[in-house]
N, C-alpha and C positions, 0 to 999 in steps of 0.2 A: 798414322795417316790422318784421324781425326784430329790430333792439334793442328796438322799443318794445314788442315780444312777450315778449321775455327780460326787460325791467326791470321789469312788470307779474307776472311768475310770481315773482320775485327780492321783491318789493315782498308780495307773498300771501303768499308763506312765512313772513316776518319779522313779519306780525301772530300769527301763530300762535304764536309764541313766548311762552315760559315767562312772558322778563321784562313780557310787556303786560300795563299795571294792568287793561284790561279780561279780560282771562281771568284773572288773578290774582282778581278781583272774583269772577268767576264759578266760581272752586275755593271760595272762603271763603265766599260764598252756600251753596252746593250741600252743604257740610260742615256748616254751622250747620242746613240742612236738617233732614239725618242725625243730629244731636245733637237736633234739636228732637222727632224721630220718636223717636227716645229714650226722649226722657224724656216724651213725651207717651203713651206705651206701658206706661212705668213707674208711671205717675201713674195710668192707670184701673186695674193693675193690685191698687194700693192700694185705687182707689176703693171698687173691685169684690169686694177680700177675696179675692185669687184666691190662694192655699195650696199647697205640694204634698200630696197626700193621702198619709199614712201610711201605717202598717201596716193602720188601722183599731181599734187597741185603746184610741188615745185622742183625741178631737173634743170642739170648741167645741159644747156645744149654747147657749147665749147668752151674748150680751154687750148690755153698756151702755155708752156713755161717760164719765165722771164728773166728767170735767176734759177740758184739753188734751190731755194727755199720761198720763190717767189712764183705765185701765177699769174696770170689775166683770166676772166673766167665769164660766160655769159649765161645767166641764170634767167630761167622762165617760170615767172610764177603769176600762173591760171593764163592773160593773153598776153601779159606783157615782159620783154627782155630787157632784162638791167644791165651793164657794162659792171664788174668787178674787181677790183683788185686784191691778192689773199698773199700775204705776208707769216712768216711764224708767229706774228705779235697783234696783228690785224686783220681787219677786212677793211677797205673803202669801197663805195659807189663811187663809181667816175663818171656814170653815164645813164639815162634809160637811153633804149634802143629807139629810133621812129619807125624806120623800115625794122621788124623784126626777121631772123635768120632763120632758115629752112633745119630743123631741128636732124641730126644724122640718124636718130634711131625711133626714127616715127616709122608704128610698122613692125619692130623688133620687138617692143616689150625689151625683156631683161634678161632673152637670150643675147646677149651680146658678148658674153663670158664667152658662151662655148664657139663662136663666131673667129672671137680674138685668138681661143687659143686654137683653132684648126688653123688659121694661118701662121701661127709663130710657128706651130710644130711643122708644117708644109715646106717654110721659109730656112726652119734649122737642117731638116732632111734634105731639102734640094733649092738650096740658094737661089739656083737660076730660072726657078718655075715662078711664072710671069701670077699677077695676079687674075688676070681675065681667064685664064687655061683652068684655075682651080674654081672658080666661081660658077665657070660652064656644069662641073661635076653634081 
């Protein structure tokens, strides 16, 4: 009874091993995890426009998209807004502002992350709930 106890513990330990494909499977599973949390963190990141906030003296108050890889962009830096254009390869001035634009997140600070993303997730869960009906809340 004692070998067949001994070759049974002897037998448990050697699946545990490094070289079994099946836990080899399950490091390279578990890491693609990890990489997939990644970049799926990375990716709303973008979604979401999330910035580090500056000093304060210069902020996005709008942009447009105009291509792929192409914005228009109105930067405020201390009173006054510049008109911009932002390329993969450039930046140009196209403009200052004379009448300068009502900035959308005067008032918010830099909650505006958690803002954006109550309504995507609002918006995912129930398509057809209006914006005004969640805002009331």
């Amino acid at each position: 009874m004692l070998p067949l106890l001994f070759s049974f513990t002897v037998q448990a330990q050697s699946t545990n091993s490094i070289t079994n494909p099946t836990s080899v499977l399950s490091i390279f599973l578990s890491l693609l995890l990890v990489v997939a949390i990644i970049f799926s963190l990375a990716w709303l990141m973008r979604r979401f426009n999330v910035t580090h906030a500056g000093s304060g003296q210069m902020k996005v108050v709008a942009s447009m998209v105009a291509g792929t890889r192409e914005r228009i962009m109105v930067i405020q830096v201390g009173e006054e807004q510049h008109l911009v254009g932002v390329t993969a390869q450039n930046i140009n001035h196209l403009a200052k502002l004379d009448t300068p634009l009502a900035s959308q997140q005067e008032g918010q600070g830099q909650g505006d992350f958690k803002q954006k993303l109550i309504k995507a997730m609002a918006n995912t869960m129930n398509p057809g709930m209006k914006e005004g009906k969640q805002d009331e809340k």
